[in-house]
C-alpha positions in Angstrom: 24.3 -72.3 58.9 21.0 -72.7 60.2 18.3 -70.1 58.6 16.0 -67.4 59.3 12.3 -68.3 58.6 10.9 -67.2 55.4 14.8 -66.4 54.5 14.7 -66.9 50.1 16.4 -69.8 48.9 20.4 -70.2 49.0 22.1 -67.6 47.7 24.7 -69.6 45.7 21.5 -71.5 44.0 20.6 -68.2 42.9 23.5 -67.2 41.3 24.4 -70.6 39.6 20.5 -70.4 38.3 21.7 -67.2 36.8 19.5 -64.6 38.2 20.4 -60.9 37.6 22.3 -60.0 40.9 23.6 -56.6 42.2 26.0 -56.3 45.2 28.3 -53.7 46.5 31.9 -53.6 48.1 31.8 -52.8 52.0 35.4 -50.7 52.4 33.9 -49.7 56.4 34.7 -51.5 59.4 31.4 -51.0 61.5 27.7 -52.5 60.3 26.3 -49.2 59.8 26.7 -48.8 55.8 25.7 -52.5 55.6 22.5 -51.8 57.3 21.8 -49.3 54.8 22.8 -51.4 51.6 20.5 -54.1 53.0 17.7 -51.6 53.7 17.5 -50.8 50.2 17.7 -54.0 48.5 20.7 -55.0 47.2 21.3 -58.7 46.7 24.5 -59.4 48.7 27.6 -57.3 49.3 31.7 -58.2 49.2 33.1 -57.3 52.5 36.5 -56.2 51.1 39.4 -57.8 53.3 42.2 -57.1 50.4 41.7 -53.2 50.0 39.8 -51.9 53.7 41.0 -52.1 57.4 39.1 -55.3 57.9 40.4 -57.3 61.1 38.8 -61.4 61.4 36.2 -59.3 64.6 35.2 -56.8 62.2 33.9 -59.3 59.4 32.0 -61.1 62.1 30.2 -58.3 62.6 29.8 -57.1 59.4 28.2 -60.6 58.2 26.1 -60.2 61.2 24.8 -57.6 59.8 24.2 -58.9 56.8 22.1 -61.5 57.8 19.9 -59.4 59.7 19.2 -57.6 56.5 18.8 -61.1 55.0 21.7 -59.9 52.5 24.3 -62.6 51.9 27.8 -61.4 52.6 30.7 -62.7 50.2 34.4 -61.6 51.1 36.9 -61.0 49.1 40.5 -62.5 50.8 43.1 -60.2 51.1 45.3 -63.7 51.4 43.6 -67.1 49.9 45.7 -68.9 52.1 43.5 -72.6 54.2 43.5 -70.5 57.5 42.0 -67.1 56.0 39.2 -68.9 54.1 38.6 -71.4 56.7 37.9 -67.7 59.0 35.3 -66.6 56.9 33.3 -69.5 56.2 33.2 -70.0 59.8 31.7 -67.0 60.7 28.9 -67.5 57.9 30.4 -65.7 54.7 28.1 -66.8 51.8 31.9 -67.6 50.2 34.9 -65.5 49.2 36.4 -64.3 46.2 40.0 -65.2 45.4 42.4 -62.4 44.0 45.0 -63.4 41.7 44.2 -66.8 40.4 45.9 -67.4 37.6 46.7 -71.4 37.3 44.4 -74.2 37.2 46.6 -75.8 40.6 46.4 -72.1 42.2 42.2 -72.6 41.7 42.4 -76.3 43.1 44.1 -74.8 46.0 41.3 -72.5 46.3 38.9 -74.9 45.7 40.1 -77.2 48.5 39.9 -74.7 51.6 36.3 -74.0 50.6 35.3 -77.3 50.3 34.9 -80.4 53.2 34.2 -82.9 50.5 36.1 -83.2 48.5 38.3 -81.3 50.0 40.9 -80.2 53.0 38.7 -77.7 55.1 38.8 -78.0 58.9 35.5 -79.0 60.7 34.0 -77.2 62.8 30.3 -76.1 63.5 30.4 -74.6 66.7 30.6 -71.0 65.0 28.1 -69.0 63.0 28.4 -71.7 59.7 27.3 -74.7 62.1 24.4 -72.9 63.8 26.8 -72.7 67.0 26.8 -76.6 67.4 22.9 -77.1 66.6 23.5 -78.3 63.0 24.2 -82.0 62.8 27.6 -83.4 61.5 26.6 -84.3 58.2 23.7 -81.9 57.7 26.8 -79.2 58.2 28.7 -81.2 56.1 26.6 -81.1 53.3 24.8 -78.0 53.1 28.1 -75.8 53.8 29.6 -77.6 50.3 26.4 -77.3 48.8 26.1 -73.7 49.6 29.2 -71.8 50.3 30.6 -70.3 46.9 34.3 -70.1 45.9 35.1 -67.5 43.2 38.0 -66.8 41.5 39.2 -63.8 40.6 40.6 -63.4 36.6 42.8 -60.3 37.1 46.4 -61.3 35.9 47.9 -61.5 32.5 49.0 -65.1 33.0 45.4 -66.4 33.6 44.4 -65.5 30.2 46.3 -68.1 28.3 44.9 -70.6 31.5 41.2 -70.0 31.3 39.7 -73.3 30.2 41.8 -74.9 32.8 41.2 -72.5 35.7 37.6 -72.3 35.1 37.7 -76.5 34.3 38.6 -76.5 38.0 36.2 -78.7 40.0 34.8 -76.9 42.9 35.1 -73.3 41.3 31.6 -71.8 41.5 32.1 -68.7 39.3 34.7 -66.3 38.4 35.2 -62.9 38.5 36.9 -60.3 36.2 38.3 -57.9 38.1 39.6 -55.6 35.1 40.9 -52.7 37.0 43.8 -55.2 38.5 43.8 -56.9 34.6 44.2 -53.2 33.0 47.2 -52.3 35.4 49.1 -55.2 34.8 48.4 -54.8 31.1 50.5 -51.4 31.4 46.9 -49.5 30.1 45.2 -46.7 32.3 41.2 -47.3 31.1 39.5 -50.6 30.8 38.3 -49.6 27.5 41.2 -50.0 26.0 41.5 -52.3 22.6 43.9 -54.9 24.6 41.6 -55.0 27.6 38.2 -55.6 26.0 40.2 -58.7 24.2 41.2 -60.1 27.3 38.3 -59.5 29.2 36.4 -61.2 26.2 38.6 -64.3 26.3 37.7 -64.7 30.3 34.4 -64.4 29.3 34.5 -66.8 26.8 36.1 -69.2 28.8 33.6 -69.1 31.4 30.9 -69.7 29.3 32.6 -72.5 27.8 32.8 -74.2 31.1 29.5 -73.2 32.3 30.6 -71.3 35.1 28.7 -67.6 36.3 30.5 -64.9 35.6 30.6 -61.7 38.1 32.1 -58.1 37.1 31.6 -55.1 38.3 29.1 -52.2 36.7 31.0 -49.2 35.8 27.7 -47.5 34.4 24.4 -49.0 32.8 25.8 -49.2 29.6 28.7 -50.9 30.9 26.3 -53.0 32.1 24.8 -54.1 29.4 27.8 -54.7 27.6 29.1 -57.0 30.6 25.8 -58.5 30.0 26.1 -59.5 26.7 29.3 -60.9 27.3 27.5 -63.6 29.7 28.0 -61.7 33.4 24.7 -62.1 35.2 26.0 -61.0 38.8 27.1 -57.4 39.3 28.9 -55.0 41.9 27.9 -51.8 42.1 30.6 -49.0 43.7 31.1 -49.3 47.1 30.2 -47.9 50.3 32.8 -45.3 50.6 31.8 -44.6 47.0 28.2 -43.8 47.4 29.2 -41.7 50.3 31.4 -40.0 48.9 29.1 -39.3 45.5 26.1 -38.2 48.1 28.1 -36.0 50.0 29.9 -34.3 46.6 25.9 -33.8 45.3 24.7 -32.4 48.4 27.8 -29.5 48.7 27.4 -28.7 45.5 23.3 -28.3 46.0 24.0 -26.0 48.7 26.8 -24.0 47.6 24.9 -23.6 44.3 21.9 -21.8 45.8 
């Protein structure tokens, strides 16, 4: 994807380097909250395909926007299927996020539809990710497999006992523990429970072991800190919806409390 002058380096160089990253989920289907999370600073968002009304249109846009806030936009799939990852690399996603990975051949599969080389992603550069035909065969080539990120997501029982292998995976950038899906399917309610911290300790483990990043979302500081200390560098903060909804709860109560 061609890039905007004085734009910082790649995104996925950042967060291999290990930089402290915070992002946000983007549950609305219009640029408008994107705008605003760009206007403020935060690193990159996850447009979020698998839980919001998202259409293929509406991501375009949304990534749009994005990049006019110089904010790297990563979606997260609501199907990792060739076609739906092959949709939102073209139109310029920074990479996507994988739900339910839970074999080392499920992570390959992933790994593939991300990647041209080595790899089974169908070319094309006449959309957003080529620079609309101005980018040059192998200049597309390379820098959209240098660049583009493919994270899996650790969220299912079986995928504890397959770690090493999942995260072993060549072409997996970084994976992400997405305990709310983990503590569900571990029959608990609250991700501090005594079986969930043990899992999400093993994930941890096994992504350091590898080398890989490791993403998780920020429940509070001190949640934080102790994702922090478990190796995750990258974090997501609430959501659109969420800080809407939090502003707008703060503001009735300011007035009615007068």
């Amino acid at each position: 994807m061609t890039r905007l002058q004085g734009a910082p380096r790649p995104f996925a160089q950042r967060l291999k380097a290990g930089e402290s990253l915070l992002g946000t989920f983007i549950k609305v289907p219009t640029v408008h909250t994107t705008e605003v999370i760009g206007s403020v600073g935060y690193d990159f968002i996850v447009i979020d395909q698998e839980h919001a009304p998202f259409d293929r249109q509406a991501i375009d846009t949304v990534i749009l926007a994005g990049l006019a806030q110089r904010m790297p936009a990563l979606v997260r799939v609501d199907a990792a299927s060739p076609a739906n990852i092959l949709g939102m690399l073209d139109c310029g996603a920074a990479g996507i996020l994988a739900p339910h990975v839970d074999s080392a051949e499920k992570a390959a599969a992933v790994a593939a539809a991300c990647r041209y080389r080595p790899g089974s992603r169908g070319f094309s550069r006449t959309g957003r990710a080529g620079g609309y035909g101005s980018v040059g065969v192998a200049e597309h080539i390379a820098q959209q497999d240098a660049e583009v990120l493919c994270i899996v997501m650790i969220e299912d029982v079986a995928a504890i006992d397959a770690i090493d292998a999942i995260a072993a995976v060549p072409g997996i950038d970084a994976l992400f523990i997405g305990r709310g899906d983990l503590c569900v399917a571990m029959g608990e309610t609250a991700t501090s429970a005594p079986r969930v911290i043990a899992a999400v300790r093993a994930i941890a483990a096994g992504a350091l072991r590898a080398g890989k990043p490791l993403l998780a979302v920020a429940e509070s500081a001190e949640d934080r800190a102790a994702m922090e200390a478990l190796g995750a560098r990258s974090f997501l903060v609430g959501s659109d919806l969420a800080f809407l909804r939090r502003a707008a709860t703060q503001s009735l109560s300011d007035h009615r409390g007068r």
